[in-house]
C-alpha positions, -999 to +999 in steps of 0.1 A: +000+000+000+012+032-008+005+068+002+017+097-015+007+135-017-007+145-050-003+181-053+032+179-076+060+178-049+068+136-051+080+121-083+055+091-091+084+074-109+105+073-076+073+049-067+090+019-078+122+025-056+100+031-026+084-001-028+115-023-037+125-029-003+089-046+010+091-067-022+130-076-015+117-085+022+135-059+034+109-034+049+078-034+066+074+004+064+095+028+038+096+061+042+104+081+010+130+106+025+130+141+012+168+146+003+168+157-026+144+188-026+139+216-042+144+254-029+113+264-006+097+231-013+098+225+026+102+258+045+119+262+077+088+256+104+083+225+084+120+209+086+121+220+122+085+206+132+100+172+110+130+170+133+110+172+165+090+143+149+118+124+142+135+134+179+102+122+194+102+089+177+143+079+186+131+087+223+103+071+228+104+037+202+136+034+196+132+039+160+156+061+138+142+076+109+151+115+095+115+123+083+081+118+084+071+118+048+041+121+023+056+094+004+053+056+024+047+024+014+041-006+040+031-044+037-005-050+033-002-081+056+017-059+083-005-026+077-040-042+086-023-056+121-012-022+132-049-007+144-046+025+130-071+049+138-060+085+135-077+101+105-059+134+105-025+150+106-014+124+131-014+096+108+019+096+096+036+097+129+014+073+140+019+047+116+059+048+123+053+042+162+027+015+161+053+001+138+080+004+157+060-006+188+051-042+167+083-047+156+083-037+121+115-032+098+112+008+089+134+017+061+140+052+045+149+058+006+159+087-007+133+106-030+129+141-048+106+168-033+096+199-056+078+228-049+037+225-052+023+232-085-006+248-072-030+256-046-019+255-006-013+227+017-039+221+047-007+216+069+017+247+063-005+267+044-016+286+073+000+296+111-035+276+126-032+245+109+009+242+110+003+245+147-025+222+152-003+196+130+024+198+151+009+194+180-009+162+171+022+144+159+038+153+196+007+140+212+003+108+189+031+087+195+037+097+237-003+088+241+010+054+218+040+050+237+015+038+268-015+023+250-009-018+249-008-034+219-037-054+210-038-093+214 
């Protein structure tokens, strides 16, 4: 299963590296790393908000990852065991800790980020909602950290 923004900024070409580790057996998770991205594609509040994300997630799971990304892909068969629930701007961080948390095998590959073609992200298009998407990817994974995972 793949997720991807569709507003310009991910290269759907690069779709076929992202999902070459699950089909190697290598991955439960891949997290299409924004390396290689264009100027003002990802403005400052945005990489610092992504590094507190990432912080959060070595602390508290263990995990080491350098971005929480539009572009994933995860095993279907590991996916559907996680319990997802969050329907907002929490899910991405919440899919990398109940990963984590159920042992999965999270592996990062670099991809290209561009600027968006049009229109303005729900996320940093305004103060409000960059804000309100920050703080529910620091509340997600602590409030995971102490749920128990399901039998």
């Amino acid at each position: 299963m793949v997720f991807a923004d569709c507003d310009g900024t991910l290269d759907p070409l690069e779709l076929f590296d992202l999902i070459a580790p699950i089909e190697r057996g290598n991955a439960d998770l891949v997290l299409g790393r924004r390396i290689r991205a264009e100027r003002g594609a990802l403005p400052l509040h945005q990489r610092l908000g992504n590094f507190a994300a990432c912080f959060l997630l070595r602390v508290l799971y263990g995990v080491v990852v350098n971005d929480i990304p539009p572009y994933r892909a995860m095993r279907w068969t590991f996916i559907t065991r996680l319990g997802l629930s969050d329907r907002t701007y929490g899910f991405p961080i919440e899919t990398l800790a109940l990963t984590a948390k159920n042992g999965g095998k999270v592996v990062e590959v670099n991809v290209s980020y561009r600027c968006r073609f049009s229109g303005e992200s729900k996320v940093t298009g305004s103060l409000s909602a960059t804000l309100r998407a920050a703080l529910k990817m620091m509340i997600v994974p602590i409030r995971l950290r102490f749920r128990r995972l399901a039998a």
